[in-house]
C-alpha positions as CSV (number, residue, x, y, z in Angstrom):
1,X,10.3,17.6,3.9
2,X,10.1,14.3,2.6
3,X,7.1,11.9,4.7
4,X,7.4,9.8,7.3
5,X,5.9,6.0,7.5
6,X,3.0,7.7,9.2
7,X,2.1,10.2,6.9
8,X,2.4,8.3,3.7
9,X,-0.2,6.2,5.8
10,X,-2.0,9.2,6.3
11,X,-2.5,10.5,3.1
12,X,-2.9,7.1,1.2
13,X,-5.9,7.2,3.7
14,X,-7.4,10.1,1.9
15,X,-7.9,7.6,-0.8
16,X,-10.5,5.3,0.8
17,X,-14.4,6.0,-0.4
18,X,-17.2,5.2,2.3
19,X,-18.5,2.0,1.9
20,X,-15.1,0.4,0.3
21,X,-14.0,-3.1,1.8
22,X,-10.4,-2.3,2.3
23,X,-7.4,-4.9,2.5
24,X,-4.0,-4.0,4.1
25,X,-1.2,-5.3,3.4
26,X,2.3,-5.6,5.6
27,X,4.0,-2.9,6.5
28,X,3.0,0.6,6.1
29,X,-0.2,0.2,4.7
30,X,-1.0,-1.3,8.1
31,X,-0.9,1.9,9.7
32,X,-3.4,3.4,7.1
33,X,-6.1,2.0,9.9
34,X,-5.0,4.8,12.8
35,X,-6.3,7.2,9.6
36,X,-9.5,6.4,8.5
37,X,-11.3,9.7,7.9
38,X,-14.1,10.8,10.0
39,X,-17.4,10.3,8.6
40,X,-16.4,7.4,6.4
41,X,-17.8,3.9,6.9
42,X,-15.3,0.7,5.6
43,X,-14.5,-2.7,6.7
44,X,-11.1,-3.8,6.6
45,X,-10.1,-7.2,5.6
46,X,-7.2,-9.3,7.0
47,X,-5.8,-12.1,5.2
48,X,-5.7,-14.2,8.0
49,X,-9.4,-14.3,8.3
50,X,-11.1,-11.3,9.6
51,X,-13.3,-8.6,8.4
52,X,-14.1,-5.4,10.7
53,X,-10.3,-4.7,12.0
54,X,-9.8,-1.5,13.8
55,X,-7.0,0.9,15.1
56,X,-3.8,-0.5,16.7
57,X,-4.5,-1.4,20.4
58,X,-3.4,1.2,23.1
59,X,0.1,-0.5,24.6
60,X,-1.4,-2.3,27.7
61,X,-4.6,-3.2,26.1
62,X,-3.2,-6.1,23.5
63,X,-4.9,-9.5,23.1
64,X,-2.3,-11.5,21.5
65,X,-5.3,-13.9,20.0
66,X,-6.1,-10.7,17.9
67,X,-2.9,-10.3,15.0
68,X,-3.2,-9.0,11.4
69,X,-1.6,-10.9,8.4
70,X,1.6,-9.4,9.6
71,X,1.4,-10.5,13.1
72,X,0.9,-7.7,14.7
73,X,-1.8,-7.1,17.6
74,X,-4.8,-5.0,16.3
75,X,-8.4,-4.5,17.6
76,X,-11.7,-5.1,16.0
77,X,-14.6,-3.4,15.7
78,X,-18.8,-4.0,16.7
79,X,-19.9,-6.3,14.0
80,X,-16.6,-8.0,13.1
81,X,-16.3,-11.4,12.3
82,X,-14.1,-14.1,12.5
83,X,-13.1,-17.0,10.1
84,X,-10.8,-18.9,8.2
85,X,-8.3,-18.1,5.7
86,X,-9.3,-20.4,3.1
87,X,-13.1,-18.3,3.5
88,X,-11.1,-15.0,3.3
89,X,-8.9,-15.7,-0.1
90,X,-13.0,-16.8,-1.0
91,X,-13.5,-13.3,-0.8
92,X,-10.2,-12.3,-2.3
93,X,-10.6,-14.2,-5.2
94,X,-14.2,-13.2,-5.7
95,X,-13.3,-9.5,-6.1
96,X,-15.0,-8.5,-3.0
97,X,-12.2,-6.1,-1.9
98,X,-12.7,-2.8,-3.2
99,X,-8.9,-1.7,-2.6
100,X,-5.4,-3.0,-1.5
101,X,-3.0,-1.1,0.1
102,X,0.5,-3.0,-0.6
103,X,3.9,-1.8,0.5
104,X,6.6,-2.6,-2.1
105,X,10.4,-3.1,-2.7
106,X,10.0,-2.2,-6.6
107,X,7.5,-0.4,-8.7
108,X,7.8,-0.6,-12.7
109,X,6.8,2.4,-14.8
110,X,4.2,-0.6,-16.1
111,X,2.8,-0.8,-13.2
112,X,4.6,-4.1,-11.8
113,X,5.0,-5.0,-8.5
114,X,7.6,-6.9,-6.5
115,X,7.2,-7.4,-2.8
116,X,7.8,-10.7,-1.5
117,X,11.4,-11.9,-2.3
118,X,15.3,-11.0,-2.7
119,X,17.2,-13.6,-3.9
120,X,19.6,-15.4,-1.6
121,X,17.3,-14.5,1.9
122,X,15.3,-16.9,3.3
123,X,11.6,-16.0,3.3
124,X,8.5,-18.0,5.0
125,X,6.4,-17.8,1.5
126,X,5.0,-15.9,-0.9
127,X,2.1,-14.7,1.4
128,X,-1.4,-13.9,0.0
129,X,0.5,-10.5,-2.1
130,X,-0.2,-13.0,-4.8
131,X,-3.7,-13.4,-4.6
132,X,-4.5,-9.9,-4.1
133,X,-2.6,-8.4,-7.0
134,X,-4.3,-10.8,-9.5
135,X,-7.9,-10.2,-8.2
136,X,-8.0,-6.8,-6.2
137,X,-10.1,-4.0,-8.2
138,X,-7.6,-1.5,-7.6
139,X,-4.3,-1.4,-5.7
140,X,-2.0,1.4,-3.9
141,X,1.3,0.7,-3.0
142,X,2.8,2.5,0.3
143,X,6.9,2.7,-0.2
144,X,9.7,4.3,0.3
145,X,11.0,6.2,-3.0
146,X,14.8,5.2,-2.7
147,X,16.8,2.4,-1.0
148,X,19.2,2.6,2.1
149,X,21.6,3.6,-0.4
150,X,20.2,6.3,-1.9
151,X,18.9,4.5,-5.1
152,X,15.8,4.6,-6.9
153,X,13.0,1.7,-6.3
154,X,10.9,3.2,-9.6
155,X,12.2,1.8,-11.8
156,X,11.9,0.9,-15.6
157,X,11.6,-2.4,-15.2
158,X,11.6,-4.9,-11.6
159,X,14.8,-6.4,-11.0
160,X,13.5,-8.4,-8.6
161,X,11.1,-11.5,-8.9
162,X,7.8,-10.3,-9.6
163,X,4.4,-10.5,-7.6
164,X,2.4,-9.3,-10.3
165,X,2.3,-7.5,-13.6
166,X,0.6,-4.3,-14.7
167,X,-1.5,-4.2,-12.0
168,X,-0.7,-1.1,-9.7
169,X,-2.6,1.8,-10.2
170,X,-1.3,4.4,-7.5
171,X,2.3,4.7,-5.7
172,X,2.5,6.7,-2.5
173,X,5.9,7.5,-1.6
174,X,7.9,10.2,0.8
175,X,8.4,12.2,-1.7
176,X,5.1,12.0,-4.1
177,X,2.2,10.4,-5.1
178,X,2.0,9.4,-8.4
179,X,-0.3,7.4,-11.2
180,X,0.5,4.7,-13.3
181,X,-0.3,5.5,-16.5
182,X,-2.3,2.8,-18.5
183,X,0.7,3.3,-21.4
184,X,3.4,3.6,-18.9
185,X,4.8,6.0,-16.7
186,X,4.3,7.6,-13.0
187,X,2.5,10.9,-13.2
188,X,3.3,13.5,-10.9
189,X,0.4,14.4,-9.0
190,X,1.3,15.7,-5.6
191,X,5.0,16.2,-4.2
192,X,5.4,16.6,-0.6
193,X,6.1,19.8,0.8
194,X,9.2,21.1,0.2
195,X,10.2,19.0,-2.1
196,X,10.9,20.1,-5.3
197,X,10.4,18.5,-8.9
198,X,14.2,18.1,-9.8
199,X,15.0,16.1,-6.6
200,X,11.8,13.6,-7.2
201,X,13.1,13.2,-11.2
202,X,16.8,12.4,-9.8
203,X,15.4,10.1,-7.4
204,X,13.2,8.4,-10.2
205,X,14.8,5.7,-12.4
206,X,11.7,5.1,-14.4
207,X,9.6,7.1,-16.8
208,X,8.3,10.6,-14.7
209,X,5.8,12.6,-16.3
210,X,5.4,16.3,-14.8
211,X,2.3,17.8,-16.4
212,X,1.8,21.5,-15.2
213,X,2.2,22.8,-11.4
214,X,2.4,19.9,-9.2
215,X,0.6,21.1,-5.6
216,X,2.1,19.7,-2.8
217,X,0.3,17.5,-0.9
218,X,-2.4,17.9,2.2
219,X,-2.9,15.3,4.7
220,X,-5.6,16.7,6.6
């Protein structure tokens, strides 16, 4: 059965190493906070200025003073701290994130990204995707495989206006997760279960390498 938003969330947060300063991006990956494995220690960063973010609220228990980059209410844990968004692109552009989490409306087989724009709808601004593309260490992108329409959003190249270039490094999808390979490509690594390796090839425009068995993946 191919994932939900939830579980894509869920497994990307398998990822995350203890000590890692974590940036989420809009969208799914901001769910990746309800998942943070026990045991492990990280500080999430928002964009907007705030380092220590924790689970969504319970409903009832919102401060609307407390939003993420996407305007959404959140929490924060002991120790968190407060500031400016000039300070917190400081720290973005310093390399101090250890790993983004980016949702996506194209992934190239190079490893491009494009996130923020489709030509001919209004949009409020590029947002800090820019920022954290050119200077994150690594970067995941959290998406959905295929469009409304059933088409593929991996693709061979972008066709819409890029965020950045050759610098994704792991795609999380319903269907799989795969790698970008450093000469191009998406690597098979885990399929989701029940899903079988024809149906993520048909829905895969761009280059799919299958090396071996594929296990399916494990979210707990």
């Amino acid at each position: 059965m191919p994932l939900s938003k939830e579980e894509i969330a869920q497994r990307i947060a398998k990822e995350i190493k203890d000590g890692y300063y974590v940036n989420l991006g809009i969208g799914i990956p901001t769910l990746v906070a309800n998942y943070i494995p026990k045991g492990i220690n990280i500080v999430l960063q928002s964009e907007n200025g705030l380092l220590g973010m924790g689970p969504f609220p319970i409903e009832g228990s919102e401060d609307a003073d407390l939003i993420n980059a996407g305007k959404q209410t959140i929490t924060t844990l002991p120790g968190s701290s407060i500031f400016d968004s000039a300070m917190s692109f400081g720290m973005i552009r310093a390399q101090k994130v250890d790993l983004t989490i980016l949702g996506a409306m194209e992934v190239s087989e190079n490893g491009d990204i494009a996130n923020w724009k489709i030509p001919g709808k209004m949009v409020k601004g590029m947002g800090g995707a820019m920022d954290l593309v050119a200077s994150a260490k690594n970067i995941i992108v959290a998406m959905q495989h295929v469009n409304k329409a059933g088409e593929s959003k991996l693709l061979p190249t972008c066709t819409l206006p890029l965020t950045g270039v050759r610098c994704i490094k792991k795609v999380v999808t319903e269907l799989a997760v795969m790698d970008i390979l450093p000469e191009g490509g998406f690597k098979l690594v885990e399929r989701a279960a029940g899903v079988s390796i024809e149906f993520i090839q048909q829905s895969t425009l761009g280059k799919l390498v299958v090396e071996g068995d594929v296990p399916e993946m494990q979210l707990n």
